[in-house]
C-alpha positions in Angstrom: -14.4 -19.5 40.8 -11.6 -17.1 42.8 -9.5 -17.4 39.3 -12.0 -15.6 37.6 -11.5 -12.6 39.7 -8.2 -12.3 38.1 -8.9 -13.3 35.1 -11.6 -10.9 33.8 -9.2 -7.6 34.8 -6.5 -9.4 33.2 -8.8 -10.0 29.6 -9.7 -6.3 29.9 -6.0 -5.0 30.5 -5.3 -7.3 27.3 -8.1 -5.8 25.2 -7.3 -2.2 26.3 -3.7 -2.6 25.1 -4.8 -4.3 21.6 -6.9 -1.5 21.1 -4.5 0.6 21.9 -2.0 -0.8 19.7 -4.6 -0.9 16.5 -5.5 2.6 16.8 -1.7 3.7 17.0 -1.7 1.7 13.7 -4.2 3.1 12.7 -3.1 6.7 13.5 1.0 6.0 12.0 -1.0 5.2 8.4 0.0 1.5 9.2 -2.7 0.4 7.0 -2.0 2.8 4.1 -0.8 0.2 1.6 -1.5 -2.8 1.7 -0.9 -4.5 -1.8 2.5 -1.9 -2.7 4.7 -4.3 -1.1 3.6 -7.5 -2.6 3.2 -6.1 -6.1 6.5 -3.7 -5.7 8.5 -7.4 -6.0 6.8 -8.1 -9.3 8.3 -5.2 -11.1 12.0 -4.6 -12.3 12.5 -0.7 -11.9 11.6 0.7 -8.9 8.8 3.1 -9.6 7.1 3.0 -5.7 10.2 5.1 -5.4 9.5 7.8 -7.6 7.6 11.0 -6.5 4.4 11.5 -7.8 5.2 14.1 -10.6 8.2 11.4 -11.8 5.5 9.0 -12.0 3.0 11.1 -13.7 5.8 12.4 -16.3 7.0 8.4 -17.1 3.7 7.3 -17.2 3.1 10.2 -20.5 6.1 9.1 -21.9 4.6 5.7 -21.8 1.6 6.7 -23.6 3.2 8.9 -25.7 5.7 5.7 -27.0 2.5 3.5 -27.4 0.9 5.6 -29.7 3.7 5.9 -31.6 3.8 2.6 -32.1 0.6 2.3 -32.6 1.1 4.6 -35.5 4.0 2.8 -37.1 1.5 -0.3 -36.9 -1.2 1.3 -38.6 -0.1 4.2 -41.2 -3.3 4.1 -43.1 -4.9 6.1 -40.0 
């Protein structure tokens, strides 16, 4: 019964400094992206590493190619 007087403080040390350390995760944008890094490996160019306007610009070009050759596919449109 006397190791239970040492063990209840040390269960709420324990849980103060897991809360601790999931709010600092919390706070550091630890749990931003989740998926990114396991779909980043699925892909050959690197476009995580782009900036946003990079992204946006290769992502109209992508379009932009698409219906072109959606065009040369169908010329009766």
């Amino acid at each position: 019964m006397t190791i239970l007087y040492l063990l209840i403080p040390l269960s709420l040390v324990l849980l103060g400094l897991a809360l601790w350390a999931f709010f600092w995760a919390v706070k550091n944008d630890q749990f931003e992206d989740l998926e990114g890094p396991a779909h980043r490996i699925l892909f050959d160019d690197d476009e995580n590493d782009l900036t946003p306007e990079a992204r946006e610009q290769r992502r109209k070009a992508a379009e932009r190619n698409a219906a072109a050759s959606d065009d040369d596919k169908h010329p009766d449109r």
